[in-house]
N, C-alpha and C positions, 0 to 999 in steps of 0.2 A: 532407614527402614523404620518404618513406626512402631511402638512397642502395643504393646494389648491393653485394654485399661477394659478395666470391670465398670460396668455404666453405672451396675447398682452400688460401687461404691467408692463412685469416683477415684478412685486410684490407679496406681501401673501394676500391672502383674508383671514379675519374673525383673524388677529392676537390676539394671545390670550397677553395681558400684565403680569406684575407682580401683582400677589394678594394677599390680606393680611396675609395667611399662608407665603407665602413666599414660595410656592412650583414654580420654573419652570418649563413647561413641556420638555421631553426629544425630543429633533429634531434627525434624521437618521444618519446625519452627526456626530452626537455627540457621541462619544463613553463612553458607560454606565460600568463601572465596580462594579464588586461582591465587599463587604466592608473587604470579604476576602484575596480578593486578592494583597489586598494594604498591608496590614499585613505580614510581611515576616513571621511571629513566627506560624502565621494558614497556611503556605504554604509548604507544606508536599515534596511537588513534585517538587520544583523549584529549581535550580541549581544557580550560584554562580552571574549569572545576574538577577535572578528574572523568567527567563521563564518558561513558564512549558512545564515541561520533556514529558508528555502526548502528547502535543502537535506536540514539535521536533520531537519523535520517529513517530507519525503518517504522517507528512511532509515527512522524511526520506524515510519510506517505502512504499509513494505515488506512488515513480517513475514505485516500482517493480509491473509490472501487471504478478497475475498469474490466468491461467486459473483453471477451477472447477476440470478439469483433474490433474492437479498438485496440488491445494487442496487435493483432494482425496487422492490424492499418500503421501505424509504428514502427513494428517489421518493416516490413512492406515499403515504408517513408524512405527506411535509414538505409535497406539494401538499394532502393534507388537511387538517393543520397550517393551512396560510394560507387555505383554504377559511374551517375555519371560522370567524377571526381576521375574514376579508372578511365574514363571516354576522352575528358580533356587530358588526361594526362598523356594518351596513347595517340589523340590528334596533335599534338606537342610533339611527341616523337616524330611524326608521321612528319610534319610540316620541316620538320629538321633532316630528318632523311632527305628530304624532294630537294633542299636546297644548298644539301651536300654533292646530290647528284646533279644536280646543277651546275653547280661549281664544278664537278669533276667532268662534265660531257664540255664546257667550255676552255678545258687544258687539254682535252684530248683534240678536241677542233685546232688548237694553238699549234700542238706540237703535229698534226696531222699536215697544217699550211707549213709547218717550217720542212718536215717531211717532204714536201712536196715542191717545195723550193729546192733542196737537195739535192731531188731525183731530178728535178729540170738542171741544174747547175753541174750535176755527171754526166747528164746528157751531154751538157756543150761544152763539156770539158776535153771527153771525146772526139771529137770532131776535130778536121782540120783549123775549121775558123779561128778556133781557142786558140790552137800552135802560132796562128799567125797574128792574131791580138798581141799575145803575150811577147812575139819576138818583135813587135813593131813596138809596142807602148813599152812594156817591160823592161826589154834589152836595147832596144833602139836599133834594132838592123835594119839593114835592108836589103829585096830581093836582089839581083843579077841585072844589071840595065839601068839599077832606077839610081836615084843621086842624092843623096842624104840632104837636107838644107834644114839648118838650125839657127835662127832666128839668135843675135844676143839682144838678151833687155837689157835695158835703156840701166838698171842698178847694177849690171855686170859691167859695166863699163866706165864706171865712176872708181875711181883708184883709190884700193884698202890703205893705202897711207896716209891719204889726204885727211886733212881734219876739215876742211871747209866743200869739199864736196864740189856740187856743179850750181850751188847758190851764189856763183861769183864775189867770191873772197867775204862772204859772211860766216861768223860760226854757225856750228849745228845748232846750235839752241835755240837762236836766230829764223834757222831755217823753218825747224817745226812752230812755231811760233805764227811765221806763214801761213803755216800749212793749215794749221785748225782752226787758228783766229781771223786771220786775213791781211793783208800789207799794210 
């Protein structure tokens, strides 16, 4: 706060002195700093002289006058700008969804043909035809009338003791030797 001063004669009226706290008061002239600011180590913002950065850039950018019109336009830029960043980012989704669903309509198709394979396969399960598959091939019977004929092959009939087999008196080793490479 400023004090009074009498113009005619130059002086301060009502000067306050020193008092026993030992408080001076702060005059206009006198520049009052934060206890922070004197502290490099609580100065977040100050660059390699001390000043702060807040400041410069505000200085810096004093010169540019723009108007509300070019504000606007700015605005305007950046909220389209982040439109369309939100657009790819939601067609990115979109595109990932379709190809999930994709993926998932072609396991449903998989397990629908195996489904359906199933349901024909308890179909003929069903059925006499099956019983009588199963008891021909399966079990090897036969109906009433008819005469079983089982063929022996030709390696059933070569004797499990022999070591020489039906290669006439050659060893095995011999034999395949034949076999793969030729006589």
């Amino acid at each position: 706060m400023p004090k009074w001063r009498n113009w005619q004669t130059r002086s301060v009226q009502g000067a306050v002195g020193n008092s026993p706290s030992g408080f001076n008061s702060l005059l206009r002239h006198l520049r009052w700093r934060h206890p922070r600011s004197c502290s490099r180590s609580w100065d977040f913002f100050s660059d390699e002289r001390g000043d702060n950065v807040a400041r410069r850039i505000r200085q810096a950018l004093l010169p540019l006058h723009f108007t509300h019109l070019q504000v606007l336009k700015l605005a305007l830029l950046a909220l389209g700008m982040w439109m369309l960043g939100h657009y790819v980012l939601e067609v990115w989704e979109y595109m990932g969804v379709r190809a999930e669903e994709a993926a998932w309509r072609e396991a449903v198709a998989r397990e629908e043909a195996r489904h359906a394979a199933y349901q024909e396969r308890l179909e003929f399960v069903r059925t006499d035809a099956y019983v009588e598959k199963e008891a021909r091939e399966g079990l090897h019977w036969v109906k009433r009338g008819e005469h079983a004929v089982r063929p022996l092959l030709e390696e059933r009939a070569v004797q499990v003791g022999s070591a020489t087999g039906t290669g006439g008196g050659r060893p095995t080793w011999q034999q395949w030797w034949d076999r793969f490479f030729g006589p």
